[in-house]
Each structure stands twice: as structure tokens, then as C-alpha cells.
N, C-alpha and C positions, 0 to 999 in steps of 0.2 A: 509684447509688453502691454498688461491690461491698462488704460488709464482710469487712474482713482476717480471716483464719482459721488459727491455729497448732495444727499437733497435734504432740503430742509421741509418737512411737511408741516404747514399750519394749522391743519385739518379744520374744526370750523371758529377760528377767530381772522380776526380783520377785516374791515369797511374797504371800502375801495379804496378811501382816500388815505387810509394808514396800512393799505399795501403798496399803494404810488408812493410814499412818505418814508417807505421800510426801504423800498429799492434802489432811491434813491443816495438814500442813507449808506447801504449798503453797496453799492455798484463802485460809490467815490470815492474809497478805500478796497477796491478791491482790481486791481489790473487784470488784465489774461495772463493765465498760467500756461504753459505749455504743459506740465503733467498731468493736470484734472481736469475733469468738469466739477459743476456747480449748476444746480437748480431749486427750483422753489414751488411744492406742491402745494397751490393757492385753493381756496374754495372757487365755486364756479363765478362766481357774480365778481371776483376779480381779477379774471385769467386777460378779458378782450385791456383793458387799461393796463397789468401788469404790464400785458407783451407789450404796449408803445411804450413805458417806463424803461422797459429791458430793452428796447433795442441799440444797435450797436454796445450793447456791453456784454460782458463773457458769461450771464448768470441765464440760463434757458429755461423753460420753462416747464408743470410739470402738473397735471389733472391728477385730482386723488380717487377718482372712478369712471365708469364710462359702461354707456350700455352696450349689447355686442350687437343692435342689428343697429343699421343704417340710417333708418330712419324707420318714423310708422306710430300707432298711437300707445304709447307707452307716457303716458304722462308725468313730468316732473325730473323725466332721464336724459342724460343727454348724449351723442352718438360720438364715435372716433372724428368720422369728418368733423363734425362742427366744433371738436379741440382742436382738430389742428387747424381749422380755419382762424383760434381762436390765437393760434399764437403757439401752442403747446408742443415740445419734442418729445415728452414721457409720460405716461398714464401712473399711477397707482392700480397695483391690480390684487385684492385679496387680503388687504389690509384686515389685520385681528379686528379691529372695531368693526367692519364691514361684516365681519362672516360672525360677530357675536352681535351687534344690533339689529341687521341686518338680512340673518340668514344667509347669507351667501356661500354657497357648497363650491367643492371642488370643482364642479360641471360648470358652473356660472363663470370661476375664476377662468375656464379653459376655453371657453365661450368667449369672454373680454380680450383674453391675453389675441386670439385668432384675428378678431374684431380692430384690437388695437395695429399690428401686425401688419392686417390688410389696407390700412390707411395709410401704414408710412410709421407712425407713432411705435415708442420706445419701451413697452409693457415694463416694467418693473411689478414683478410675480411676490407678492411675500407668502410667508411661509414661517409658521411656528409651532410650539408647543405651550402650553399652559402649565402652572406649576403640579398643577394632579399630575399631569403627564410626565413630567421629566422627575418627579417623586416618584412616578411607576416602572421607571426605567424604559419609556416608553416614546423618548425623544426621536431617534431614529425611525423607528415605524412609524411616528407621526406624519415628520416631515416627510419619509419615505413613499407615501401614500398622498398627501397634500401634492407634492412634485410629480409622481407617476399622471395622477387623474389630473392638476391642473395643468401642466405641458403636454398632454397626451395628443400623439396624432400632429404634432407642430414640426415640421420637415424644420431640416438642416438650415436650409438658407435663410429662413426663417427664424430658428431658435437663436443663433451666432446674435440676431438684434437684441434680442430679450433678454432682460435683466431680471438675477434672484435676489430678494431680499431676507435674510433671516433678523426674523425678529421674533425673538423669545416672549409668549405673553404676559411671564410673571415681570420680567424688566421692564414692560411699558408704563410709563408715568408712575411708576413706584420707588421713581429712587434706587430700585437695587440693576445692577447691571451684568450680565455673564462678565469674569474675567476674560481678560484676554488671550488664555489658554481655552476656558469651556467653547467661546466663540470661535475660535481656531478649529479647536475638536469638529465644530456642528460644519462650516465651513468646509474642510477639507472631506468630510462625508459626503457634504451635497456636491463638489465637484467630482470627487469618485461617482457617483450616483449619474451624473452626466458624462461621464465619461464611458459607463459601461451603454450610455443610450446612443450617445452619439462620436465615442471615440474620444482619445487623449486629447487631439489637437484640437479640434473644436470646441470640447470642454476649457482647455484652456483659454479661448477668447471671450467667455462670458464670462461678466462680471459679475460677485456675489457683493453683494452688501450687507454691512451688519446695518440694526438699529432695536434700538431699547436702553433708557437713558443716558444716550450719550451726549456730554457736557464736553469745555473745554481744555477740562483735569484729564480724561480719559480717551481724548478721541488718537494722539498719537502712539501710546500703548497696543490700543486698538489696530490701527494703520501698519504697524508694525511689522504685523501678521501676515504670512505667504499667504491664506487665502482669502484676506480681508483687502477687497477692493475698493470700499468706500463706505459711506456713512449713512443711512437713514436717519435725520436728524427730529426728534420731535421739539418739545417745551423749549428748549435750548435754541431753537431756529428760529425765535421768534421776538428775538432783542438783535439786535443787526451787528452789537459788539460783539455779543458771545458766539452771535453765529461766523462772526470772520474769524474768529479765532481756530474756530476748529475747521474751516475750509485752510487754516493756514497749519494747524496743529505740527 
């Protein structure tokens, strides 16, 4: 039984002191679940404060990049170890905004995700299409190819940790969002898709996540779904009502 998992990414808004201020807010209406998790993909300059705000409560924590060596002179990056010295259980790895501001290729994603991996840390892999693409009939090969080259070479014991994210490019911050059938559709592909890499059962322990405007009209529709394990939460994550709402959806 996979357990559901919502993060809420604030990608780059909030000050330190109105990510202490959101957690707070947020934590003291929020108990430990026994079926989910919960975490909060903070920018970097609020990860070391979030994690004392978060502790002892049920909400983990969650980096939105990460470089994959070690350490060394790469300026302005920052490495696996020193998020999780910072507090962090999950990376962001491949995020649309990453690989369109960015540049970020398959190679880099599979690079991170290894990097994240080797640390201890929770890779959450996304993976999507743009509306050219799923206007081309072109969704599957998309993803198919994003998934081959950014998991590629990632052994068993290994992959079971990592986490997929599908998130549709046209659904991001656009207000439009895959039905809860299309999401299903894309979903159930990519567990096939891992299943022929690494077998039934082990495909069945990795979790997929949706996200692309998910609010909290739409997130148990969503949830719904056999192969909708959890939520990538964007604009919606970042009011502490609307965000309990769909961790409670």
C-alpha cells in the first residue's frame, strides 16, 4: 500500500520569516496522519529555519534542486549533503521551470536524481509534456524518453526510494488542469513503463505524483485515481488554509 504524498512547492516566494509564519500556521491545524505524508518544497535561504519550525511535526521537508557532485567549485549550487544537513527528506528533481529556464536535460536530471540517492535524500523525478506535445500526440514518447534517460542506470534498491512526478506543462500555473481521467491515463503509462524496467512489484512501490493546478476543488477527484499517489502542489501551497485543505482533500 503506497502512502499518499503532497508537497507543496513554493518555488521562489517567501522570506524566511513568512516561511517560519506559514509553518507555523500550518502545522497547528494539521496532526499526524497515519496514511500520508506532507512536505514543503522551500527555496534555499528557508530550508535551515523551516527544518527548527518543522520539527516534531508531521510536515518534512523538501529542496526544489540540487547539484549532483558533492561538493567543489560550482558557484551559487548547492549539494545533496548540505540539504540534508539542512533539514531536507526530498529534492525536487527536473522541475518544467528548471529544464525551460534552466536548461536542464535529461542527463542532469539523472545526474541529480544519483546524487540525491547517494545522500540518503528522496529525489522526486518530474516529468512532462508541453501543450505542442500532447497537441502532437506526442505525450507518451515524451515522457517515455524524459523517464528512460532521467532514471537510467539507477539499480533497484535504489529506484524503490525515488519518487515520479507528472506534471503536465500546459497545466502549470495556467489554471487549466488534466482531468482526472487524462491524469490517470498518463499515470498508469508511467507505472507500466516501470514495471517493464524493473518488474510489477517494485513498480508498484514507487510513488507517482500528479501536479499542475491543483487546488482544493480538485485535489480529491484527483486522489481518487489508482495511480495517483499524491499531489505536487504549486500557487495553491502557498496560503496555509487552502494548502490543509487538499492535504485533507
Amino acid at each position: 500500500m503506497r502512502r499518499a504524498l503532497i508537497i507543496g512547492n513554493w518555488k521562489m516566494h517567501k522570506t524566511v520569516a513568512q516561511a517560519v509564519g506559514f509553518a507555523r500556521e500550518l502545522s497547528a491545524g494539521l496532526p499526524a496522519m497515519a496514511d500520508r505524508d506532507v512536505a514543503i518544497a522551500a527555496p534555499f535561504t528557508a530550508l535551515h529555519a523551516l527544518s527548527a519550525a518543522l520539527k516534531d511535526t508531521a510536515i518534512a521537508l523538501c529542496a526544489q534542486d540540487v547539484h549532483w557532485e558533492q561538493e567543489g567549485a560550482f558557484t551559487g549550487e548547492v549539494s545533496a549533503p548540505m540539504l540534508l544537513d539542512a533539514g531536507c527528506r526530498y529534492v525536487l528533481i527536473g522541475h518544467s521551470e528548471r529544464r525551460r529556464w534552466s536548461g536542464e536535460s535529461n542527463e542532469d536530471v539523472n545526474r541529480k536524481a544519483k546524487a540525491a540517492l547517494r545522500a540518503g535524500l528522496g529525489p522526486v523525478v518530474c516529468a512532462g509534456e508541453t501543450l505542442e506535445e500532447r497537441e502532437a500526440d506526442q505525450t507518451f514518447s515524451v515522457l517515455r524518453r524524459q523517464l528512460k534517460e532521467g532514471l537510467n542506470n539507477i539499480p533497484a534498491d535504489d529506484i524503490r526510494r525515488a519518487i515520479v512526478a507528472y506534471e503536465p506543462v500546459w497545466a502549470i500555473g495556467t489554471g487549466k488542469t488534466a482531468t482526472p481521467g487524462q491524469a490517470e491515463e498518463v499515470h498508469d503509462f508511467i507505472r507500466q513503463f516501470l514495471e517493464r524496467i524493473h518488474g510489477k512489484d517494485l513498480a508498484a512501490e514507487i510513488r507517482i505524483l500528479y501536479g499542475g493546478s491543483v487546488n482544493p476543488e480538485n485535489a480529491r477527484s484527483l486522489m481518487a485515481q489508482k495511480d495517483i499517489d499524491g499531489l505536487l502542489v504549486g500557487g495553491a501551497s502557498l496560503d496555509a488554509v487552502s494548502f490543509r485543505k487538499i492535504i485533507h482533500y
